[in-house]
C-alpha positions, 0 to 999 in steps of 0.5 A: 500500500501507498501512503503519506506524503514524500515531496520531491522534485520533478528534474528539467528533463520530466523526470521524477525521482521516487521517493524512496519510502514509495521505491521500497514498496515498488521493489517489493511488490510490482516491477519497473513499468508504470502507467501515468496518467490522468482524469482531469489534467490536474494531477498525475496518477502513477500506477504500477502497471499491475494495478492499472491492468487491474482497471483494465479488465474491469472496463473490459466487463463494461459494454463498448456502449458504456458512456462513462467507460468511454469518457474515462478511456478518452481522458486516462489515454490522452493524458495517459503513457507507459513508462519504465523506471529507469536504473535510478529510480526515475519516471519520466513523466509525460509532457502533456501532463506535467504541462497541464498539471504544472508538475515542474520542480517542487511536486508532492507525491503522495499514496492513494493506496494502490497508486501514487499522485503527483501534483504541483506542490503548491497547488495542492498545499492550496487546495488543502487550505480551500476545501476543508473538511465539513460535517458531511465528509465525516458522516460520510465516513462515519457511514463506511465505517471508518 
């Protein structure tokens, strides 16, 4: 499982340096591909190819004619790439994406379970700050039981 928040920094060429707590659970549990991605061009979510194949299959069970299947589709493959980690422990993240989503420099990397999210460091402190946690989200919670 991916948890916490490790920030770290995206290089000049796109690249990102896995924080090591989330590189030592990528070692022990998945291999080197990854599927990096996006709904909404915020934000890039980076999935062990695995889990993404996880997703896949349960898309695949969902009829051609799904609408919300396909406006998934269009959105995680025009955001969406396959990427190797390379010898360092790097991702290069795709162009498109880190344009859209500012993922440049100072990023926060933080662990969504079963994949990471990178995002705009400052972006997200802000957004933190913007959306606070109301009465509703914690009877909601208090309603799956957690």
């Amino acid at each position: 499982m991916f948890r916490g928040n490790h920030p770290t920094r995206v290089d000049e060429k796109g690249r990102l340096k896995v924080p090591a707590e989330f590189k030592r659970v990528i070692d022990e549990k998945y291999g080197t591909q990854f599927y990096i991605t996006s709904q909404d061009g915020k934000v890039a979510q980076v999935y062990p190819f695995e889990e993404w194949e996880r997703i896949e299959q349960k898309l695949a069970a969902l009829s051609t004619f799904n609408p919300t299947k396909k406006k998934f589709l269009d959105r995680v493959n025009y955001y969406g790439q396959v990427v190797e980690m390379d010898g360092q422990g790097r991702l290069l993240m795709p162009q498109l994406l880190r344009e859209a989503a500012q993922i440049k420099g100072e990023v926060a990397v933080t662990g969504n379970l079963t994949h990471l999210i990178v995002r705009n460091l400052e972006a997200y402190r802000k957004e933190i700050e913007e959306q606070q946690f109301t009465p509703e989200d914690e009877k909601t919670l208090d309603e799956l039981g957690i």
